[in-house]
C-alpha positions in Angstrom: -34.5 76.7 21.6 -33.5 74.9 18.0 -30.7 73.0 18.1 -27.9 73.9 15.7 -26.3 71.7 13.1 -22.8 70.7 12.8 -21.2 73.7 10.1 -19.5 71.7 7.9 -18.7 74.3 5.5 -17.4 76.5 8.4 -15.2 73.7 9.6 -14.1 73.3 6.1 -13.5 77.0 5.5 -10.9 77.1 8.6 -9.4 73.8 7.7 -8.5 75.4 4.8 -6.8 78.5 6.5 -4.1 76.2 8.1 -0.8 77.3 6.7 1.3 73.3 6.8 4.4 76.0 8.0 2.6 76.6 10.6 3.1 72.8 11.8 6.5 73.9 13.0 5.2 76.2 15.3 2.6 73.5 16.9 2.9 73.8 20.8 2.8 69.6 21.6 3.0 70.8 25.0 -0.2 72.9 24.7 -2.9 71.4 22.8 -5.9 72.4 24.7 -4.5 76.2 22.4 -4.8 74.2 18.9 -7.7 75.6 16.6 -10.9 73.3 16.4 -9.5 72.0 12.5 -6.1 71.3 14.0 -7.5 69.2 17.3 -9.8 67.6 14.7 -7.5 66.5 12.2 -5.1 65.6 14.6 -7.6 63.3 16.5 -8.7 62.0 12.9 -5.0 60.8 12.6 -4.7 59.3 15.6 -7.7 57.1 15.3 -6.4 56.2 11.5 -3.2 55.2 13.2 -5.4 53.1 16.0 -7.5 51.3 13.5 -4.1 50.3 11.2 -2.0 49.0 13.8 -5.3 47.4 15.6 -6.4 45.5 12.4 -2.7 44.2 12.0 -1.7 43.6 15.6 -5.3 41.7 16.4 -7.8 41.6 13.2 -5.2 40.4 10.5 -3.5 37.6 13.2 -6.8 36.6 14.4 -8.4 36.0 10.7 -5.3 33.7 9.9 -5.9 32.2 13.0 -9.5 31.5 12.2 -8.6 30.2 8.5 -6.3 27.4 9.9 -8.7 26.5 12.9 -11.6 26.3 10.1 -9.4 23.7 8.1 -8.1 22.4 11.0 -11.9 21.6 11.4 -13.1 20.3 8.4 -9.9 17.7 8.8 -11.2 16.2 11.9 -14.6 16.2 10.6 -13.0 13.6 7.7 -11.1 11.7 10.4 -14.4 11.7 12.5 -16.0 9.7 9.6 -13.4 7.8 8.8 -13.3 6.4 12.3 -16.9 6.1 12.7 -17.1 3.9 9.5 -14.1 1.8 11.2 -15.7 1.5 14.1 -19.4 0.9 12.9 -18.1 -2.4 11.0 -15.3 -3.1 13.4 -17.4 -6.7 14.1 -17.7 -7.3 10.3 -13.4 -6.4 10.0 -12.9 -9.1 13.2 -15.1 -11.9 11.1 -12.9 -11.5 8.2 -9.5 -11.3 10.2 -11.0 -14.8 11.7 -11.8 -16.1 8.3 -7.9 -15.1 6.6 -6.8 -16.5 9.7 -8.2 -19.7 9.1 -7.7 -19.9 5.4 -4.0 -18.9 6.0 -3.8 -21.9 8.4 -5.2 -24.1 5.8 -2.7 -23.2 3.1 -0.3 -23.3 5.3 -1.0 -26.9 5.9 -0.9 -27.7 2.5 3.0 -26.7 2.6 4.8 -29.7 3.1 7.6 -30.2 5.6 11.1 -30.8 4.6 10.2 -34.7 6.2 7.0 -34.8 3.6 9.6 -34.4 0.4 9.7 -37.7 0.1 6.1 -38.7 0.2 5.5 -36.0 -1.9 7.7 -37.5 -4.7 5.7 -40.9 -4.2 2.6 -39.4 -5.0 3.5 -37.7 -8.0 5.0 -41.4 -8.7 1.7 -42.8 -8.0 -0.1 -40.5 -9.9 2.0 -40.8 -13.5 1.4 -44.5 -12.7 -2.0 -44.5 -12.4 -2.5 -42.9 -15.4 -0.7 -45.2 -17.9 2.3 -43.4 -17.9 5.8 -45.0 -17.7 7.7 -42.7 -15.4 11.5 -42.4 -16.6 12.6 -39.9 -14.1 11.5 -37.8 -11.4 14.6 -36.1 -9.5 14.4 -32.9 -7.4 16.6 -30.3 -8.1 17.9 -27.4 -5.6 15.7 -25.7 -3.7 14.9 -21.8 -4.1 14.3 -19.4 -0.6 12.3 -16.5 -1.0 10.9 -14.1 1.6 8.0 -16.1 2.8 8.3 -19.4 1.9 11.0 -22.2 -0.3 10.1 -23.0 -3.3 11.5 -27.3 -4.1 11.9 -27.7 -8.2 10.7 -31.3 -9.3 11.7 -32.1 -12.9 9.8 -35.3 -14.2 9.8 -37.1 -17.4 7.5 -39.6 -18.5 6.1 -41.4 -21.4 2.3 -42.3 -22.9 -0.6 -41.2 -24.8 -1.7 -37.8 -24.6 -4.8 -38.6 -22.7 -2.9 -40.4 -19.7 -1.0 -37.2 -19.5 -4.1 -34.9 -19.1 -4.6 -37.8 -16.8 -1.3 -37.1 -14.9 -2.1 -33.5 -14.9 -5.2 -33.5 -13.3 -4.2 -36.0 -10.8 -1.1 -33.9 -9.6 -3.6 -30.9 -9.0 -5.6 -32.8 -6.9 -2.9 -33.5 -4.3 -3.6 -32.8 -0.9 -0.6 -30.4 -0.8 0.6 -27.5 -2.9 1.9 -28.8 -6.6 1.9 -26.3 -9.4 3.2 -27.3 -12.8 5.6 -25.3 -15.5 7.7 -25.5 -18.8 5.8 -28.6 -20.1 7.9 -29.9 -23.2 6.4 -32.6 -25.1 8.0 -34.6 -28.0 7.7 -37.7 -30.2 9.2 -40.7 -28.3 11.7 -43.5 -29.1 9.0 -45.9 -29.6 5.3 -45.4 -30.5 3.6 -42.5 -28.2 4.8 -39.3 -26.7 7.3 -38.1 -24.2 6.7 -35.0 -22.0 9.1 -33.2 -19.4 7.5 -31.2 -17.3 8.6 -29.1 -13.7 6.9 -29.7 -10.6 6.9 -27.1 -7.6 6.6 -27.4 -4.0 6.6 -25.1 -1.4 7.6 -24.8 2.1 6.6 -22.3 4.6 9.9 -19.8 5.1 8.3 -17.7 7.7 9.4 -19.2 10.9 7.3 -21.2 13.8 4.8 -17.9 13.1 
């Protein structure tokens, strides 16, 4: 016995013979009574209505949901990295800790103490003297807090040649402690030579016993 084929055109044709009026007089109590078009197109809707609601209800929420877990991903991925490179040259991050450690120590030493003022002032002395230079005045003058450390102005004025002041320069930088040099003014002097005025700085450590 050969099996027949779905009619389309036959399904078609009495799809076509449905009068929309006659929706009014639908029997929703009844259905099993519908025509074949009208059970068909009926059942068509509802699995429309099913696939609509399902893709918003559970596809649409779900795909958002997959976006933001995708970038949520590649995010930790980055951090993963990051923190493996951290950790990978954690040793090589202690070392260098150790070693700013240290050199903050030594600088720290090379602030001098409100009771090392005074020695301070005798080795610039010494050092203007040693060079040739007749010293006319060294007096400090009042002393500047910052954040992190105090800063101790030193105005000095002396008289010589200009090579025992190059002299007097180079000797104040090689001071045990911290000495930096500003607003150098030099001018003819009185008698034969040169005069120069010239700030000193000194700094003390403003951060505490830490």
């Amino acid at each position: 016995m050969a099996k027949q084929g779905f009619d389309f055109k036959a399904w078609a044709s009495k799809l076509q013979e449905l009068d929309v009026n006659d929706l009014n007089e639908i029997d929703w109590e009844d259905m099993g009574s519908w025509p074949t078009p009208g059970k068909v197109v009926f059942c068509s809707l509802i699995f429309v209505a099913v696939l609509v609601a399902g893709y918003f209800l559970l596809v649409k929420d779900s795909g958002e949901r997959l976006q933001q877990e995708a970038a949520k991903e590649v995010q930790l991925k980055k951090d993963v990295e990051k923190k493996a490179y951290r950790v990978a040259n954690l040793d090589a991050y202690k070392e260098q800790l150790a070693e700013m450690r240290d050199s903050f120590g030594s600088l720290l030493k090379q602030l001098p103490k409100d009771t090392e003022v005074p020695g301070l002032i005798d080795d610039i002395s010494a050092a203007a003297l040693g060079a040739g230079l007749k010293l006319n005045a060294i007096s400090p003058e009042q002393m500047v807090n910052t954040e992190f450390y105090n800063e101790l102005p030193i105005r000095i004025e002396v008289d010589g040649g200009y090579h025992e002041m190059g002299a007097f320069v180079s000797g104040v930088a090689a001071l045990p402690r911290i000495v930096t040099l500003h607003d150098f003014a030099i001018s003819s002097a009185k008698k034969d030579g040169l005069s120069m005025t010239i700030l000193a700085k000194t700094y003390q450590y403003g951060g505490g016993d830490e």
